[in-house]
C-alpha positions, 0 to 999 in steps of 0.5 A, a space after each residue: 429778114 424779118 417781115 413785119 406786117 400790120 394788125 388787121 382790122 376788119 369792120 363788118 357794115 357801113 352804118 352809124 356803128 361801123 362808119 364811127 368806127 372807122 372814122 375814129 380808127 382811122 383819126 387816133 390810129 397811125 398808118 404803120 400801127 393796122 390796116 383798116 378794111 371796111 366791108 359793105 355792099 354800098 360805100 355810103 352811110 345811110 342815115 336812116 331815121 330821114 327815110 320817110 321824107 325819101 319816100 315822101 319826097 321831101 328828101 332826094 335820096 342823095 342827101 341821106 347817102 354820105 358817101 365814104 369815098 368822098 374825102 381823100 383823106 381817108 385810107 380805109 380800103 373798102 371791100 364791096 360786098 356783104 359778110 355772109 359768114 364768120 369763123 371765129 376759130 379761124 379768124 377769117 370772115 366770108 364776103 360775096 362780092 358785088 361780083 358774087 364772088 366768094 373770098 375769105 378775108 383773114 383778121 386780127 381784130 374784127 368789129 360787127 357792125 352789120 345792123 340789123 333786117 326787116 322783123 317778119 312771120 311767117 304771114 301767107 304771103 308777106 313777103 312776096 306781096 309786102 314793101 319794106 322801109 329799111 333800105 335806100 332803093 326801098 324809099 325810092 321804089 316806094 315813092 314812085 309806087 304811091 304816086 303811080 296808084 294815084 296815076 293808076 286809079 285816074 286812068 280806070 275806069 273799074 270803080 273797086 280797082 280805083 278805090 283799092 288803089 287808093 288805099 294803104 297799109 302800113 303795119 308797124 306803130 314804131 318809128 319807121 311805121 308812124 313816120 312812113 305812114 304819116 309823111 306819105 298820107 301827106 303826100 298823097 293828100 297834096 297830089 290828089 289835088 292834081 287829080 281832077 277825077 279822084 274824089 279825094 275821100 277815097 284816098 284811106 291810109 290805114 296804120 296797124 299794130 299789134 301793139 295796144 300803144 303807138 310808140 310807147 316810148 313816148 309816154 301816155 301823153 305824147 303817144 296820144 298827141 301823135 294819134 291825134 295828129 294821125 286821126 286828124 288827118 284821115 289816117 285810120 289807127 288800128 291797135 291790137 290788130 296785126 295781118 292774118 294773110 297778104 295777097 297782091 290785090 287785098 289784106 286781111 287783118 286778124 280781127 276779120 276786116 279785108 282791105 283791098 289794096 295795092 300797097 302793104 308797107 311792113 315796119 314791124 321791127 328789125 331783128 339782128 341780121 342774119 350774120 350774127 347766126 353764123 357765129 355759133 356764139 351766145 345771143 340774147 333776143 338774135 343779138 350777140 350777147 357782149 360785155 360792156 366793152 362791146 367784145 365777145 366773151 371767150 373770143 380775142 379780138 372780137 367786138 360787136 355793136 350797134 343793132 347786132 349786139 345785146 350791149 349792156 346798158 350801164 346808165 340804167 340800174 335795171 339788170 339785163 338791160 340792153 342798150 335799144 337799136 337807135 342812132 344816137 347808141 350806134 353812133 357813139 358805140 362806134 367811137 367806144 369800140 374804136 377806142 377799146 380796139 385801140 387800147 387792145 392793140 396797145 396793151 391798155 385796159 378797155 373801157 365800158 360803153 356808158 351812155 344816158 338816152 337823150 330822148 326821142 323825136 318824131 317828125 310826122 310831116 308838115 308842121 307836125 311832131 312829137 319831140 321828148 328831148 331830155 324827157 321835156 314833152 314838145 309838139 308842134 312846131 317846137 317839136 319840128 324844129 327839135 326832131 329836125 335840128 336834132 337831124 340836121 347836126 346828126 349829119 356827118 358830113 357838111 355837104 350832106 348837110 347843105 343837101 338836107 336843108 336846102 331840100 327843107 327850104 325848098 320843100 317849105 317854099 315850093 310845096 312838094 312835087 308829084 314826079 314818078 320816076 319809073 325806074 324800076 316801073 317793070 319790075 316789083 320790089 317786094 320784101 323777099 327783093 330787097 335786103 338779100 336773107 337768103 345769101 347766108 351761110 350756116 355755120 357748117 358752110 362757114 366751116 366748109 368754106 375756110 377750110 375748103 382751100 386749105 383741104 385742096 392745097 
């Protein structure tokens, strides 16, 4: 008797790219036609341009982890754990388990969608002493970092430990960084106002960059706007300057200053995760370099996408050009892959992922942003109710967003709460902790690892 078995699909991470992926695949895509297996360490996705307002509080975490379990009507299986290698020869893809067990998982057609990590240098002690703003547990573990400084500096009675509590870097002119610096500078702004014995003049918040610009991509007006509504605040703007050493109780710049501190937030940019380096493939900038069909040259079967892959940007005449590590790509990249994997699987010709950049948002908090949708120049409140209805229908599910505007609404209203947590009070969280570097092979441990059963057989 012949045995007929099913093409297997194997999705590598569970954010914008690979969560539209899946979706799509599993919409267009009949039960008998492949099996669908998604692998993440966490079965939700994340949405994480609203992580600021996490760790402001603005946001509960739950409302920007939509979880991929809640709806019956899914049949994706999901291995929970992280691909730590893939041999493309073998066609087999490593995963730790949230067991920490080993197991190699065999494909037909593999999408990578793994995202990417924290950029960082080698910095005296960065990553022992930094936090980072790129995962769920980071925002949370944050927020109650912020607020216990302020706990913190009311309870000593030591004048220089009260005012480097007090005080706070972040080192990033991006996105994440301005966004990060902007919603907790706020929020510390309003808490200090519980604190009788802290002179609120003490409280500093410092935002450096490399960089000779805040996020450039807003153009030269905008970009002004956006330090004006930071320095206007109190928030020190330091551009051209980056850190020359981190310790535990001060950061030194590179142009000589020294900050005593307690809270160094690194959002220096991201690079491809360190899955991609076990490949042994063609990479552009970290990136895996793909066609514009999103597959890997010289590999069936093989597709990458979202923050991982160098993805041609057909909408721009400029030669070489990528398409930037931004939601809106992800998102419909995923659903442009799905459709390719389809159309491989059916014998069809694939298609070239096209697609012209909508614009940029940037909420600062408050009633504060900077909005270019479709290259049109807003600000204020304008420029709020764009970035956040921009958002509010990015959201996936219904559900998460009930959860988002009802926080808004309550936030508006009731002002924002002082409250600490304490959860994971006993034990720091730093850059090293938080987002598991270390737990990739190389791609002769790869090798080692598919091989390996084979040999004992």
């Amino acid at each position: 008797m012949d045995i007929v078995t099913r093409p297997r699909i194997l999705v590598v991470g569970a954010g914008f790219a690979g969560v539209e992926c899946v979706r799509r695949l599993e919409r267009r895509l009949s039960p008998d036609e492949a099996a669908v297996t998604l692998v993440t360490p966490f079965a939700y996705q994340l949405y994480l341009p609203l992580l600021p307002q996490v760790a402001s509080g603005v946001l509960t975490p739950q409302s920007i982890a939509l979880s991929l379990r809640r709806s019956r009507r899914y049949r994706t299986r999901i291995i929970p754990g992280g691909a730590i290698g893939v041999d493309l020869r073998s066609k087999v893809c490593v995963i730790r388990t949230i067991t920490d067990e080993i197991v190699n998982v065999p494909y037909d057609y593999i999408v990578l969608a793994p995202g990417s990590v924290t950029r960082t240098f080698d910095i005296p002690g960065l990553v022992d002493n930094a936090f980072g703003m790129k995962t769920l547990a980071e925002a949370a573990y944050l927020r109650d970092h912020v607020i216990s400084q302020l706990d913190l500096a009311d309870a000593s009675h030591d004048p220089a430990e009260r005012a480097a509590r007090l005080q706070f870097v972040v080192v990033g002119g991006g996105y994440a960084g301005t966004e990060t610096a902007a919603c907790l500078q706020r929020l510390t702004r309003n808490a200090v106002k519980r604190y009788p014995r802290l002179d609120p003049r003490l409280i500093r918040w410092h935002l450096i960059d490399i960089a000779p610009k805040l996020m450039p991509e807003l153009g030269e007006k905008l970009g002004r706007s956006a330090q004006e509504v930071l320095r206007r605040r109190g928030i020190e703007i330091s551009l051209g300057v980056s850190i020359e050493k981190a310790g535990p109780h001060e950061v030194t710049f590179t142009d000589g200053r020294v900050v005593p501190t307690r809270t160094l937030i690194w959002t220096a940019g991201v690079v491809a995760s360190p899955l991609i380096a076990t490949l042994g493939a063609e990479t552009v900038r970290g990136r895996l370099a793909v066609t514009a069909e999103m597959s890997l040259p010289g590999h069936d079967g093989v597709f990458a996408l979202g923050d991982a892959a160098a993805v041609p940007d057909e909408a721009k005449d400029e030669k070489g050009a990528v398409c930037p590590p931004t939601a809106q790509h992800a998102m419909r990249q995923g659903k442009k892959v799905a459709d390719n994997v389809i159309a491989t699987l059916r014998n069809q010709p694939m298609q070239p992922y096209v697609h012209k950049d909508l614009g940029l948002v940037v909420d600062l908090g408050g009633r504060d942003a900077v909005s270019k949708p479709l290259g049109i120049e807003l600000r204020g409140l304008p420029a709020q109710a764009v970035a956040r209805g921009y958002h509010w229908s990015a959201l996936r599910t219904n559900v998460a967003k009930t959860r988002v505007m009802t926080n808004w609404l309550l936030n508006a209203a009731a002002g924002d709460d002082f409250v600490r947590t304490g959860f994971q009070a006993r034990r720091p969280v730093r850059l090293t902790d938080s987002e598991y570097t270390h737990s990739y092979l190389s791609p002769e441990q790869v090798r080692a690892q598919v091989e390996g059963p084979a040999a004992q057989s």
